[in-house]
N, CA, C and O atoms as a DFTB+ gen file, in Angstrom:
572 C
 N C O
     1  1      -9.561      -4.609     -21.321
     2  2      -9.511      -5.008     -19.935
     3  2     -10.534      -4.200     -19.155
     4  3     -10.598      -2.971     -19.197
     5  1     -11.411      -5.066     -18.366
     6  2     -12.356      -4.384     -17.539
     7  2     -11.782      -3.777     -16.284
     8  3     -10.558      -3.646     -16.246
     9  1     -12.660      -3.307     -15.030
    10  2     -12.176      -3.139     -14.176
    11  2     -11.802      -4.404     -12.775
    12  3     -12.312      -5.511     -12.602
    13  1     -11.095      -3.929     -12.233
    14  2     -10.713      -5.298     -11.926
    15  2     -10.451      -4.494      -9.686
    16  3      -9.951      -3.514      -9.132
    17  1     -11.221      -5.815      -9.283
    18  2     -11.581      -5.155      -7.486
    19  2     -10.727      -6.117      -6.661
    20  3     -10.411      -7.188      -7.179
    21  1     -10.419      -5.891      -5.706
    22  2      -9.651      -7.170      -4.966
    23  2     -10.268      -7.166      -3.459
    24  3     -10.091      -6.044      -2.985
    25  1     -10.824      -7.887      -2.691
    26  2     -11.272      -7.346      -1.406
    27  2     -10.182      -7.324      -0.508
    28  3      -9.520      -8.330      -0.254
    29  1     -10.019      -6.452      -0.126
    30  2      -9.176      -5.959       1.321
    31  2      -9.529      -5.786       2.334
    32  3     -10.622      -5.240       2.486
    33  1      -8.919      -6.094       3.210
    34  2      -9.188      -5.419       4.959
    35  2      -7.948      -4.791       5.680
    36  3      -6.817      -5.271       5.605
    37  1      -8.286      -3.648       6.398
    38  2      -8.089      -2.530       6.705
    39  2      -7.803      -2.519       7.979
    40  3      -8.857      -2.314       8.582
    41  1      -6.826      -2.646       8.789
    42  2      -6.574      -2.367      10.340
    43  2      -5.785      -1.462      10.318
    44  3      -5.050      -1.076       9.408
    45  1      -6.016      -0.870      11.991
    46  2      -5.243       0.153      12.507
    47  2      -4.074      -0.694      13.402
    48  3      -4.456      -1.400      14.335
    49  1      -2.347      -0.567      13.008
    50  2      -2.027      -1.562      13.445
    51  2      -1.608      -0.932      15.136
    52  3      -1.354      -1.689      16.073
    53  1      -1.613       0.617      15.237
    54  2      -1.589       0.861      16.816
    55  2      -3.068       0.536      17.801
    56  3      -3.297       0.565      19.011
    57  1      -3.721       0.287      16.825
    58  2      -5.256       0.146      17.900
    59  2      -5.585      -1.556      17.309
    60  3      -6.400      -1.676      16.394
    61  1      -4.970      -2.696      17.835
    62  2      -5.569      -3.337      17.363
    63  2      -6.761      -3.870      18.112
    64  3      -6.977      -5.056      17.863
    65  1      -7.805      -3.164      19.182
    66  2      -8.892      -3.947      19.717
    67  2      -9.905      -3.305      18.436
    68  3     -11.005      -3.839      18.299
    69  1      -9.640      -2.512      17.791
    70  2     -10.479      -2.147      16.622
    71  2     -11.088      -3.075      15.733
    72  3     -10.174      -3.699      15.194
    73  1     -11.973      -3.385      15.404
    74  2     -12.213      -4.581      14.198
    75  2     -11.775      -3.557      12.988
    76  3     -11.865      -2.330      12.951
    77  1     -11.203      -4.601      11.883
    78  2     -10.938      -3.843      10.918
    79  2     -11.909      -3.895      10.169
    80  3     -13.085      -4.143      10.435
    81  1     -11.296      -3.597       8.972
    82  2     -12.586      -3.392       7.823
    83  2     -12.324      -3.862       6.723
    84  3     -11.225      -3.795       6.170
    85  1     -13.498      -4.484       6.218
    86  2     -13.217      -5.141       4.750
    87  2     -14.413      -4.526       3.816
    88  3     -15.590      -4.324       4.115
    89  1     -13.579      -4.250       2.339
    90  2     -13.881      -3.544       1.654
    91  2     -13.495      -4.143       0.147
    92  3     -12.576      -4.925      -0.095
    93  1     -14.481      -3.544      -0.845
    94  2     -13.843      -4.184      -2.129
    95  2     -13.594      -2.782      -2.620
    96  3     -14.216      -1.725      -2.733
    97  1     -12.090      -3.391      -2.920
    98  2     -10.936      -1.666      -3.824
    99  2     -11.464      -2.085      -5.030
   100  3     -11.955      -3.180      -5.304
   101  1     -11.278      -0.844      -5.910
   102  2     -10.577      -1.034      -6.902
   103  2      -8.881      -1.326      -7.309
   104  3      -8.104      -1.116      -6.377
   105  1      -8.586      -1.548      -7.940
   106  2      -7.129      -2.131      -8.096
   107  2      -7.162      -1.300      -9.218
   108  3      -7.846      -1.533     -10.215
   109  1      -6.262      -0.109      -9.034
   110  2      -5.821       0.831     -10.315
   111  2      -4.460       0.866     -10.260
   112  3      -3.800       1.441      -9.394
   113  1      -3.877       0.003     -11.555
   114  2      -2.292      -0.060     -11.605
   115  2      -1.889       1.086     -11.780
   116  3      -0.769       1.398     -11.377
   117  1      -3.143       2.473     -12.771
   118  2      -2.363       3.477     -13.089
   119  2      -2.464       4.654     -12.100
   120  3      -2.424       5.789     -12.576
   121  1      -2.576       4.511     -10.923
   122  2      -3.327       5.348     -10.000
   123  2      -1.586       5.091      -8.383
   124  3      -1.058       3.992      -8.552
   125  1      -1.246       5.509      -7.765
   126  2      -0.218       5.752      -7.148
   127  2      -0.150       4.752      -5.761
   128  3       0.495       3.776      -5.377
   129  1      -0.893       5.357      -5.424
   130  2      -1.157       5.324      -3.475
   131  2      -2.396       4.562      -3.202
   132  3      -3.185       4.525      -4.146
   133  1      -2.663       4.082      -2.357
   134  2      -3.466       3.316      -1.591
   135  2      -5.075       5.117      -1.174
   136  3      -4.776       6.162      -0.597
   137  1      -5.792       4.940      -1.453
   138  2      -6.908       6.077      -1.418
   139  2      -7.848       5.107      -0.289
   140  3      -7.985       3.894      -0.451
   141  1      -8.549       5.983       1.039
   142  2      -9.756       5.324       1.385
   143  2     -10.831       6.201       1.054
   144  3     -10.490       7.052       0.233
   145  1     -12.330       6.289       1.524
   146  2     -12.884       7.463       1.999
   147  2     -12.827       7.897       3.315
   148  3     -12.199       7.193       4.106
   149  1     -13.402       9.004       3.747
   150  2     -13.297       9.574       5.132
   151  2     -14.101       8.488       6.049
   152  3     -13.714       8.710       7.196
   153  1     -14.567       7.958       6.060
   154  2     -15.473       6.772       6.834
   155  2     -14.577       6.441       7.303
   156  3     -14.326       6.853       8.436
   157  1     -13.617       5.471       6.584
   158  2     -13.087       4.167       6.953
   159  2     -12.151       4.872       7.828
   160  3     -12.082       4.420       8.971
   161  1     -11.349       5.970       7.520
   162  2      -9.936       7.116       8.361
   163  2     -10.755       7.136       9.913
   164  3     -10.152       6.851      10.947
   165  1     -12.130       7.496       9.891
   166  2     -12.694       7.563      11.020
   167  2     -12.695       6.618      11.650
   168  3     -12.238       6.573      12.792
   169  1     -13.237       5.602      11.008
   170  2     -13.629       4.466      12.076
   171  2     -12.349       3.726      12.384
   172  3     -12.126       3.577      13.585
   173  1     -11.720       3.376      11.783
   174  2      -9.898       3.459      12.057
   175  2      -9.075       3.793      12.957
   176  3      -8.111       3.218      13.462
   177  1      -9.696       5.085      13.154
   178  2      -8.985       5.953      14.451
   179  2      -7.575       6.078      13.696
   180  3      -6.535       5.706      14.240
   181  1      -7.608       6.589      12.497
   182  2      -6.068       6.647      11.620
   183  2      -6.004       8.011      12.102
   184  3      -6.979       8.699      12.405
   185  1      -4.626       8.399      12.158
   186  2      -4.386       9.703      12.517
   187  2      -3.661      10.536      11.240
   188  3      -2.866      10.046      10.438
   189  1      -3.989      11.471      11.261
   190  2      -3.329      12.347       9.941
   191  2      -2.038      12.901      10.035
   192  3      -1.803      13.824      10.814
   193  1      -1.054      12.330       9.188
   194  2       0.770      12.257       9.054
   195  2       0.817      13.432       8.567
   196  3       1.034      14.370       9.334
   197  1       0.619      13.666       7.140
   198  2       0.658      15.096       6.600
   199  2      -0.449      14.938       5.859
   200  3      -1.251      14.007       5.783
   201  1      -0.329      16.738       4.933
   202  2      -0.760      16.229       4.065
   203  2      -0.422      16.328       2.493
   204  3       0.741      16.627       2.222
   205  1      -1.340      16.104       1.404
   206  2      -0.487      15.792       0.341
   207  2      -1.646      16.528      -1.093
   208  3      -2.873      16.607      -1.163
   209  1      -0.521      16.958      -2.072
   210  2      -1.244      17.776      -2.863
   211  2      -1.584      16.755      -4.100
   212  3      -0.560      16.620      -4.770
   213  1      -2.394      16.187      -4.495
   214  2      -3.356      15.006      -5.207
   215  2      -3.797      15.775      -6.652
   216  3      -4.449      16.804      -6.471
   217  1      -3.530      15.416      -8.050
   218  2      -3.951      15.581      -9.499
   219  2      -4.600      14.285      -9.547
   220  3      -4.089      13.171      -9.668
   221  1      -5.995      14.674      -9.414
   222  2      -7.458      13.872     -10.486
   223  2      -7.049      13.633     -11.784
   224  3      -6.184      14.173     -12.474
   225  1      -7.811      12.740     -11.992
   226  2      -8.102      12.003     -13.437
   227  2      -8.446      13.328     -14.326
   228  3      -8.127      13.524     -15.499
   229  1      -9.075      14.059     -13.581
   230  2      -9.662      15.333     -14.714
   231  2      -8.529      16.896     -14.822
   232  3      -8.642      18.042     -15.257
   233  1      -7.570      16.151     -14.204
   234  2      -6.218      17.480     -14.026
   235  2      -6.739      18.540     -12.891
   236  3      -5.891      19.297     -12.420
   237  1      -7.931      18.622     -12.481
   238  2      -7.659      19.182     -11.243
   239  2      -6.965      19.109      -9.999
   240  3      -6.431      18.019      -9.792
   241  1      -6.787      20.258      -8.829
   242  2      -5.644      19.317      -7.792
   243  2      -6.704      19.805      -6.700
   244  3      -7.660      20.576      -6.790
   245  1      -6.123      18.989      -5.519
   246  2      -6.123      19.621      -4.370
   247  2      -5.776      18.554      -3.209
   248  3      -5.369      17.401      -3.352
   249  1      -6.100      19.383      -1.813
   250  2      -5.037      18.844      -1.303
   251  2      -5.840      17.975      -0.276
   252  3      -6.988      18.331      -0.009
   253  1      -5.243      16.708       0.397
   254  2      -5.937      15.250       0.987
   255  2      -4.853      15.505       2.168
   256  3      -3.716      15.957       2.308
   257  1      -6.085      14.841       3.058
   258  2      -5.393      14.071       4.261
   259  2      -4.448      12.821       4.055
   260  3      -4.862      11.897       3.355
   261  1      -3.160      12.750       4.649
   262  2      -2.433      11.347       4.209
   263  2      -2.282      10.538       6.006
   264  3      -1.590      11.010       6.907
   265  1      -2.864       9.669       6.076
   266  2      -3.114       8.979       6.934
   267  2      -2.457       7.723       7.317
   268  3      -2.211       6.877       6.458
   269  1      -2.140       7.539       8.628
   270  2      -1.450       5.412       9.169
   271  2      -1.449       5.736      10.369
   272  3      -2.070       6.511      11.097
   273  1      -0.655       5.021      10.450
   274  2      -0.067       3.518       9.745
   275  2      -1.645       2.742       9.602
   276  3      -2.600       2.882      10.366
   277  1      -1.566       1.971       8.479
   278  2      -2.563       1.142       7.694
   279  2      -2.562      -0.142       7.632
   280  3      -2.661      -0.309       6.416
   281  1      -2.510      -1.380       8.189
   282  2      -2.361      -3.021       7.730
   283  2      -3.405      -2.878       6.862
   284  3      -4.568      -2.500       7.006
   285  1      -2.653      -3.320       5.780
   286  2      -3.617      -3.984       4.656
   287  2      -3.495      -5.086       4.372
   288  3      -2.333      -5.474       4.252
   289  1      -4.884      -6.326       4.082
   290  2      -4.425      -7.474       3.907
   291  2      -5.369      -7.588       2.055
   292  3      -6.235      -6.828       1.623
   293  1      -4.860      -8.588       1.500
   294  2      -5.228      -9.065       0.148
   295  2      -5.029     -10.213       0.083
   296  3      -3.830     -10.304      -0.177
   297  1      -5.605     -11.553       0.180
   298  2      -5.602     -12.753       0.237
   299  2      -4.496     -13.113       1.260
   300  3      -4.305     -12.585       2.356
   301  1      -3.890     -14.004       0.744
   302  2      -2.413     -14.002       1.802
   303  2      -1.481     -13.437       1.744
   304  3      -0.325     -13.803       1.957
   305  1      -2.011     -12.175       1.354
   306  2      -0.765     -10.873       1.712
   307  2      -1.164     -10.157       2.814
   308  3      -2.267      -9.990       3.336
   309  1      -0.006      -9.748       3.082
   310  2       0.050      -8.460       3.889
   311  2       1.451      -6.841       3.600
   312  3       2.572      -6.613       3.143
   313  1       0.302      -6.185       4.257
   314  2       1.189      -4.713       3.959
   315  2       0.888      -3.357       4.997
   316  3      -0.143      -3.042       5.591
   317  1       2.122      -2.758       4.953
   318  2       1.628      -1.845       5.893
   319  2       2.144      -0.235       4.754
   320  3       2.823      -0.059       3.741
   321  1       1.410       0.543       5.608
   322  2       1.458       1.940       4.790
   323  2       0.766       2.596       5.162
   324  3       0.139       2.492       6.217
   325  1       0.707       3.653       4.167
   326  2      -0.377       4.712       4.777
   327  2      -1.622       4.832       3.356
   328  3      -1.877       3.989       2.496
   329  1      -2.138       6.063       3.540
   330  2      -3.552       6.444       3.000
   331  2      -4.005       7.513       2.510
   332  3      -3.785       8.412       3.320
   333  1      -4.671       8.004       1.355
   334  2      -4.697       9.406       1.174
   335  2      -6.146       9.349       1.528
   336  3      -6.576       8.196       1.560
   337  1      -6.968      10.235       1.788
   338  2      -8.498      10.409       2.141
   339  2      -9.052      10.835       0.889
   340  3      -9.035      12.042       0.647
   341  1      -9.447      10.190       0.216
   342  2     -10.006      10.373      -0.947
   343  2     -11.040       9.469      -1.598
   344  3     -10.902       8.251      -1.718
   345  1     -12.332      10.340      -2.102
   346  2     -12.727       9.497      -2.794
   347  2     -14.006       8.631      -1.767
   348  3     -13.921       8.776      -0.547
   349  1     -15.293       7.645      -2.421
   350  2     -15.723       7.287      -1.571
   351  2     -15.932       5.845      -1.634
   352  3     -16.886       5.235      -1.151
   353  1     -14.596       5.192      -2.504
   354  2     -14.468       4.149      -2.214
   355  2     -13.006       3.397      -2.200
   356  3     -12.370       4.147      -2.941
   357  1     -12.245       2.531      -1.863
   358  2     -11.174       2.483      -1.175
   359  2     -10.877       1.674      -2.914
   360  3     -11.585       0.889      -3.545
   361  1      -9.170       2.468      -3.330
   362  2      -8.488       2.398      -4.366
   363  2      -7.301       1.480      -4.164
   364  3      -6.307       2.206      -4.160
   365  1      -7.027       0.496      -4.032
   366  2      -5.484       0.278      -4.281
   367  2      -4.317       0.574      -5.917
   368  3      -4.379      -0.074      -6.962
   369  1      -3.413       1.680      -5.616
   370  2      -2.980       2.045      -6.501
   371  2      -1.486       0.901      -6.648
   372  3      -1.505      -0.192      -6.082
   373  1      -0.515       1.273      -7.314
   374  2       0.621       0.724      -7.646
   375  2       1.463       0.707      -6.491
   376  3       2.375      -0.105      -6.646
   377  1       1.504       1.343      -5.305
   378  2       2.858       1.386      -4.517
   379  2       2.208      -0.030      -3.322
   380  3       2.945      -0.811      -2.720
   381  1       0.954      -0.014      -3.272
   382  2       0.516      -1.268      -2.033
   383  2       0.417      -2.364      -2.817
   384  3       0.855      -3.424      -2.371
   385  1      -0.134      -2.324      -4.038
   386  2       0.309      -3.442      -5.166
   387  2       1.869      -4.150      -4.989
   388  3       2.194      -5.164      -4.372
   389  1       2.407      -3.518      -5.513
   390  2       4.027      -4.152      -5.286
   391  2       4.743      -4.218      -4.056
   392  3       5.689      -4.975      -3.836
   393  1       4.231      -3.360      -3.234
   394  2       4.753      -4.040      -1.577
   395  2       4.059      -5.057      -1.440
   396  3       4.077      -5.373      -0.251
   397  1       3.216      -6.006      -2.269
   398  2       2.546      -7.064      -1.486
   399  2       2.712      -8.152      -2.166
   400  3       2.428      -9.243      -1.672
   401  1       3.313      -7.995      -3.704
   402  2       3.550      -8.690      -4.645
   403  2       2.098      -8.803      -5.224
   404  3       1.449      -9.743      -4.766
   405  1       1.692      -8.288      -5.825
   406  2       0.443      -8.752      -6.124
   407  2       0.114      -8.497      -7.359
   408  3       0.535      -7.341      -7.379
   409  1      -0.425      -8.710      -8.702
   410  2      -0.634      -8.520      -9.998
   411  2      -2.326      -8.020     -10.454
   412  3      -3.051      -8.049      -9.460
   413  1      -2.681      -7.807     -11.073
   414  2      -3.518      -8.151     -11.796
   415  2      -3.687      -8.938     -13.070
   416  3      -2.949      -8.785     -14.043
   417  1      -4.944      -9.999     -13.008
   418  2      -4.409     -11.038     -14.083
   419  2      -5.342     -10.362     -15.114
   420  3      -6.466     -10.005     -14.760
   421  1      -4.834     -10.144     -16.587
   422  2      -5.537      -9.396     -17.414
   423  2      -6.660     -10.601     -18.167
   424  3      -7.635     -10.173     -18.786
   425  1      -6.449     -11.905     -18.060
   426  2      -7.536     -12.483     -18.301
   427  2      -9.170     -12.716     -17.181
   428  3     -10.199     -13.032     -17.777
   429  1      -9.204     -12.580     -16.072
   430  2      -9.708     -12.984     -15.166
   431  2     -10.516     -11.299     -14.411
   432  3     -11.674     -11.152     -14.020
   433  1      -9.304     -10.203     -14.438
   434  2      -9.883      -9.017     -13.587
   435  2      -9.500      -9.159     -12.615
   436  3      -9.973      -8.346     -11.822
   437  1      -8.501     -10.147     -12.005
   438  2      -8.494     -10.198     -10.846
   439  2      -6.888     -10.080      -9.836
   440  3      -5.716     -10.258     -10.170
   441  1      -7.344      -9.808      -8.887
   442  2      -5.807      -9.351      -8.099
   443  2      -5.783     -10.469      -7.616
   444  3      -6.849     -10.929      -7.207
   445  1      -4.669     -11.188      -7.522
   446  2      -3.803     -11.880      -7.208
   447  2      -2.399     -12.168      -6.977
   448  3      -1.571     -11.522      -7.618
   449  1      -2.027     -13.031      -6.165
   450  2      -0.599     -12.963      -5.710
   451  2       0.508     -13.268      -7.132
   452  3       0.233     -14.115      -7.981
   453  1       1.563     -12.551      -7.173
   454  2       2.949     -12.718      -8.220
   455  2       2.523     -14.553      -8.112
   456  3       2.525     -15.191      -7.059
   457  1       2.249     -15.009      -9.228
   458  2       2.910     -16.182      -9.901
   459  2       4.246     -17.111      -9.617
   460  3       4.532     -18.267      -9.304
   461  1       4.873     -15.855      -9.928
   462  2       6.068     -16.084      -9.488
   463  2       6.389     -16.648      -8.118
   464  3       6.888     -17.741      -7.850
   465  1       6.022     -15.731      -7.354
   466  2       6.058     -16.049      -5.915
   467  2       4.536     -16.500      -5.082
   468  3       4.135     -15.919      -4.073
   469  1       4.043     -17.297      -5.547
   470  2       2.859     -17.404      -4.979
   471  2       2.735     -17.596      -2.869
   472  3       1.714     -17.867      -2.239
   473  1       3.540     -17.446      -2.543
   474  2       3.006     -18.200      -0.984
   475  2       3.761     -16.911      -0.279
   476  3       3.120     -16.794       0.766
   477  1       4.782     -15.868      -0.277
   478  2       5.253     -15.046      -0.045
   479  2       5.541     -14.323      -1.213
   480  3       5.750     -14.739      -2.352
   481  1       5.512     -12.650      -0.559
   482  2       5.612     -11.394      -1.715
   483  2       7.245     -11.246      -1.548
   484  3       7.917     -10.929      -0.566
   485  1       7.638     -11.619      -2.967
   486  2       8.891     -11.384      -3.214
   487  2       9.177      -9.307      -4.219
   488  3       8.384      -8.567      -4.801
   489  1      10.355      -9.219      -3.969
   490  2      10.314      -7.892      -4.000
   491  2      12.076      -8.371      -5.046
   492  3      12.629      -9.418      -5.381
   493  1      12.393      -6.680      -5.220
   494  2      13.793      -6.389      -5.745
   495  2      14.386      -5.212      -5.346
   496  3      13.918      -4.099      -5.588
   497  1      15.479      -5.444      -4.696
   498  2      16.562      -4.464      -3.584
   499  2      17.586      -4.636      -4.194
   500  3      18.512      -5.376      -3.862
   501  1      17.484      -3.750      -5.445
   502  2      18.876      -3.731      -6.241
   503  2      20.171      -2.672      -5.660
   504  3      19.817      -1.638      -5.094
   505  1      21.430      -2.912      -5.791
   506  2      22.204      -2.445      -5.581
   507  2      22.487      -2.549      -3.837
   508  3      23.353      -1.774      -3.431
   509  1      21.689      -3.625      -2.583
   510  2      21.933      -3.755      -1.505
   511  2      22.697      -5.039      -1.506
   512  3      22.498      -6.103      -2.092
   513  1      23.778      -4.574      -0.550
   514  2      24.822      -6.122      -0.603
   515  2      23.780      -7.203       0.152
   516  3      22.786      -6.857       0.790
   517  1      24.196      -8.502      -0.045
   518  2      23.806      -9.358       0.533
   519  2      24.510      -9.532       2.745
   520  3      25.723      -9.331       2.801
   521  1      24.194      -9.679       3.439
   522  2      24.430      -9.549       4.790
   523  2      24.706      -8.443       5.428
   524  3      24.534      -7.436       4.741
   525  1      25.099      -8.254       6.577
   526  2      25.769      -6.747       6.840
   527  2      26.830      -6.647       7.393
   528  3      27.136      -7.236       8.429
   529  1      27.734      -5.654       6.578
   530  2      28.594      -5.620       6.372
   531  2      28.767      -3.859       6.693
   532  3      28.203      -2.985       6.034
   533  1      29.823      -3.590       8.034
   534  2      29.524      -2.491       8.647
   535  2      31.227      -1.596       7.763
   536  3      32.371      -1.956       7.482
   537  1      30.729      -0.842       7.690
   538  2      32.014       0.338       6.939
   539  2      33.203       0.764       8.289
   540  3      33.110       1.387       9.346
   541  1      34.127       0.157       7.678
   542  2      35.361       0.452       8.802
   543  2      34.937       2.014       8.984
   544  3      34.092       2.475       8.217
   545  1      35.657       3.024      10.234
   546  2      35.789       3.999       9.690
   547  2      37.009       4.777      10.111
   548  3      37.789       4.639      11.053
   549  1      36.923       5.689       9.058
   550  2      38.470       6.373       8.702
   551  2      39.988       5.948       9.808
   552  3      41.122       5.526       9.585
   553  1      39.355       6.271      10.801
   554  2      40.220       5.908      12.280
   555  2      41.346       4.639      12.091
   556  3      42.551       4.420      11.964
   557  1      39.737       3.837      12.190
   558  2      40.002       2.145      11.616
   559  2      41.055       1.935      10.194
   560  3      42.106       1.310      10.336
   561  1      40.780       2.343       9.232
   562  2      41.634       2.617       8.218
   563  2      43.117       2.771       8.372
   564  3      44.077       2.186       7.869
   565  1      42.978       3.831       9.300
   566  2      44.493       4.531       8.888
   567  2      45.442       3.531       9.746
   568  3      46.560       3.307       9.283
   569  1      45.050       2.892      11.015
   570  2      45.215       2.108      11.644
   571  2      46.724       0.760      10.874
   572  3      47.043      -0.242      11.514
């Protein structure tokens, strides 16, 4: 399997008179977090949340700006999140992948929407009841 890019665009969703930005990621399933470079954080006007201690491909560490709120779009997806400052070209790792439903197809290289769910990103919220359903409490009980 080669490498495989998906083009994205990039808004700031508190500033939206900003134009966003479109960019071609890489799409690394084995890679975590959503990575930009410092450019895009700038021109963004993203503000820095915390920050976060980052292990390279080569086992070195150190420590990144983590940046948002982020709209990210990928064909007819959408997602929001944040960003680590890294790097000088924009990564989509595994956690903006699956908030958006999105795959990589190992014949093609290419990111695309779940199959499954092609027209909306379907997800799995195991162990949440279905409606809401508020917890008497104790008071209520003894009642």
């Amino acid at each position: 399997m080669g490498l495989a890019y998906a083009r994205v665009k990039l808004a700031n969703p508190r500033l939206p008179e900003l134009a966003p930005i479109e960019a071609d990621a890489l799409a690394d399933t084995g890679s975590v977090h959503l990575c930009i470079p410092e450019h895009i954080a700038i021109q963004l006007k993203l503000e820095e949340f915390d920050r976060r201690e980052v292990t390279l491909a080569d086992g070195s560490r150190r420590s990144v700006s983590y940046v948002g709120p982020l709209s990210i779009f990928v064909g007819n997806r959408r997602g929001l999140g944040g960003a680590m400052v890294l790097g000088d070209q924009v990564l989509l790792g595994a956690i903006p992948m699956e908030d958006m439903d999105l795959i990589v197809n190992p014949k093609t290289n290419q990111v695309i929407p779940n199959p499954a769910n092609p027209n909306v990103a379907g997800t799995i919220a195991m162990g949440v009841r279905h409606g809401c359903h508020r917890r008497r409490s104790n008071s209520a009980e003894n009642e």
